[in-house]
Phi, psi and omega in degrees: 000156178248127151297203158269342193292174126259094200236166162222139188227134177298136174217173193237164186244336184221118166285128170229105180307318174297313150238030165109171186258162188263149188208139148227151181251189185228147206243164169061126163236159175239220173320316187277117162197084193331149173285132195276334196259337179247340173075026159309131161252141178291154185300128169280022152293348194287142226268338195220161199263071181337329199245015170304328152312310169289145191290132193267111176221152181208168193224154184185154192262177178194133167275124177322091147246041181053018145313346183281085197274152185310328171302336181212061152103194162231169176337274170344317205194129184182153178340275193310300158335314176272316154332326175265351180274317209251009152272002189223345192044041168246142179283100205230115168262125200259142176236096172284134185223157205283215179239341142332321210210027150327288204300301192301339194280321166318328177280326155324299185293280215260351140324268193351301205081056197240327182341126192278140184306355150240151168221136189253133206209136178263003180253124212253005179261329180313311191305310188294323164316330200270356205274315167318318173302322171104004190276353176248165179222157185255152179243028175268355165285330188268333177282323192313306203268310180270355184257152180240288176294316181302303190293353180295330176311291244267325154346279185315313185236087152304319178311308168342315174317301152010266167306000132249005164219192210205121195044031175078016197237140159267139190232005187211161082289152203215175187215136165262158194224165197277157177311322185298291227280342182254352178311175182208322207225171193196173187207096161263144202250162186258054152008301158311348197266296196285345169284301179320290184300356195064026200259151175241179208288137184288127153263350164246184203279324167305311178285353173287308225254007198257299194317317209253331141331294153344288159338289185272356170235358181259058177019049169024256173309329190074041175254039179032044163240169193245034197269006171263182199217122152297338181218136165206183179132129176323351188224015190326291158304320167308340170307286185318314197291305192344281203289012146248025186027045184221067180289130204272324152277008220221152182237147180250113192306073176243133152060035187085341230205121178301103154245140217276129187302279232271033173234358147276163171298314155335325163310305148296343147331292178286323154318307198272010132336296187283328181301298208265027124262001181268330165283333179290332170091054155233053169200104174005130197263347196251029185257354145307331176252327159299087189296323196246007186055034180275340169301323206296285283241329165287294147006251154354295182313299173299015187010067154254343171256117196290325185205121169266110164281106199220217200239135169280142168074167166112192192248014193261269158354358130286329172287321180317305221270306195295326182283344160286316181322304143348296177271323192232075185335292198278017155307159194212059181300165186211000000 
């Protein structure tokens, strides 16, 4: 709900173990506004609601990733948008930021003093940054006092706690989620290419890299050229690190003791991974330079490529597949 402060406070939207926890926050405290330096929780005696009076509205960012078509709306005002105003009878305003440029558009937003009262977010060090700034407020007087169903969750799931909170103090809400639901990056194979060539789906780092030698040189597609690509995609190196478990921001349970992915050998690993598919040329030689992916995503469309490395879940990877389907029927991604 809003006040006159600007103040802003964190909620989470997701724990996600694999990239970090999603966090969004929340703006404005008013009359009620627990102490940030001692963590006082309000009385649960209290006889009347401060915020009974105020208009109940809220604001909260979502990232932009063109996803929206035009027949039904925009970010701002769509189907779903009016559905949560008129099932919660909150004025519920969306701020859209792109999804590339989150952080900058947000920092932006909250210099201004324009920020939306939530913000949602998967990077728990951005979070801890905006938290340092003073630009976030903690919410555990407000789960204490106002909450019913959450704080019984957060019972249920202690674990979570971790992953909300920050100097002992909460600043997120999170859900905990299925394996499906925190994946971030996936490699869909052209299945046809490998029944054609006789190959089966590669699972180790050697048979990724026998398949995709295949790929770029026993001609696939069958046009007698030499013109396919084996690997492409938005999310390559990043790959490469998954499956060496060393994701460059994430941090790891070794030997007892949290240690920062890019300071394993494994980091490396996964570096000279990439090296040595990027000289063997089974990888788009411009995809380093390809900022916004649109040669991988033609590549891929256009079934000049065998294998995409892309973002798990959404609506982007399904259009990939379906605008390839479009050139190429009888594809078979996988």
């Amino acid at each position: 709900m809003k006040t006159r402060h600007r103040h802003i406070t964190a909620f989470a939207a997701a724990a996600c173990l694999f990239v970090g926890t999603g966090l969004t926050g929340c703006s404005n405290s008013g009359a009620f506004e627990p102490s940030t330096s001692t963590g006082v929780k309000p009385s649960a005696t209290a006889t009347a609601d401060p915020y009974a009076d105020l208009p109940k509205a809220v604001s909260i960012s979502v990232f932009d990733r063109g996803a929206v078509s035009s027949d039904e709306g925009t970010y701002e005002n769509n189907r779903w948008v009016k559905w949560i105003r008129e099932q919660s009878g909150i004025d519920v305003t969306m701020v859209p930021v792109p999804r590339n440029q989150a952080q900058d558009k947000l920092n932006v937003l909250i210099a201004s003093n324009q920020a939306p009262d939530l913000i949602w977010e998967y990077d728990r060090a951005y979070i801890g940054k905006l938290i340092t700034q003073g630009a976030l407020q903690p919410i555990d007087a407000y789960i204490e006092q106002y909450s019913t169903s959450y704080k019984k969750y957060l019972q249920e799931h202690p674990e979570l706690l971790p992953y909300l909170t920050f100097d002992g103090q909460m600043y997120a809400v999170a859900t905990a989620r299925t394996t499906d639901g925190i994946a971030n990056h996936g490699l869909w194979i052209r299945q046809d290419w490998l029944d054609k060539l006789g190959l089966k789906t590669p699972i180790t780092m050697d048979e990724l890299i026998d398949v995709a030698k295949a790929f770029k040189e026993q001609d696939p597609d069958g046009n007698n050229l030499d013109d396919t690509t084996a690997l492409v995609g938005s999310t390559v190196f990043d790959s490469y690190a998954a499956m060496n478990a060393a994701i460059s921001n994430q941090w790891y349970l070794e030997d007892g003791r949290m240690k920062y992915g890019a300071t394993l050998d494994r980091f490396g690993d996964a570096m000279d991974l990439e090296k040595q598919m990027y000289e063997a040329g089974l990888v788009d030689k411009e995809y380093l330079t390809d900022k916004n992916f649109q040669r991988a995503i033609q590549l891929w469309t256009t079934g000049k490529a065998g294998i995409f490395a892309g973002s798990w879940g959404g609506s982007a990877m399904e259009k990939h597949i379906r605008n390839m389907l479009k050139n190429e029927p009888k594809a078979n991604p996988v």
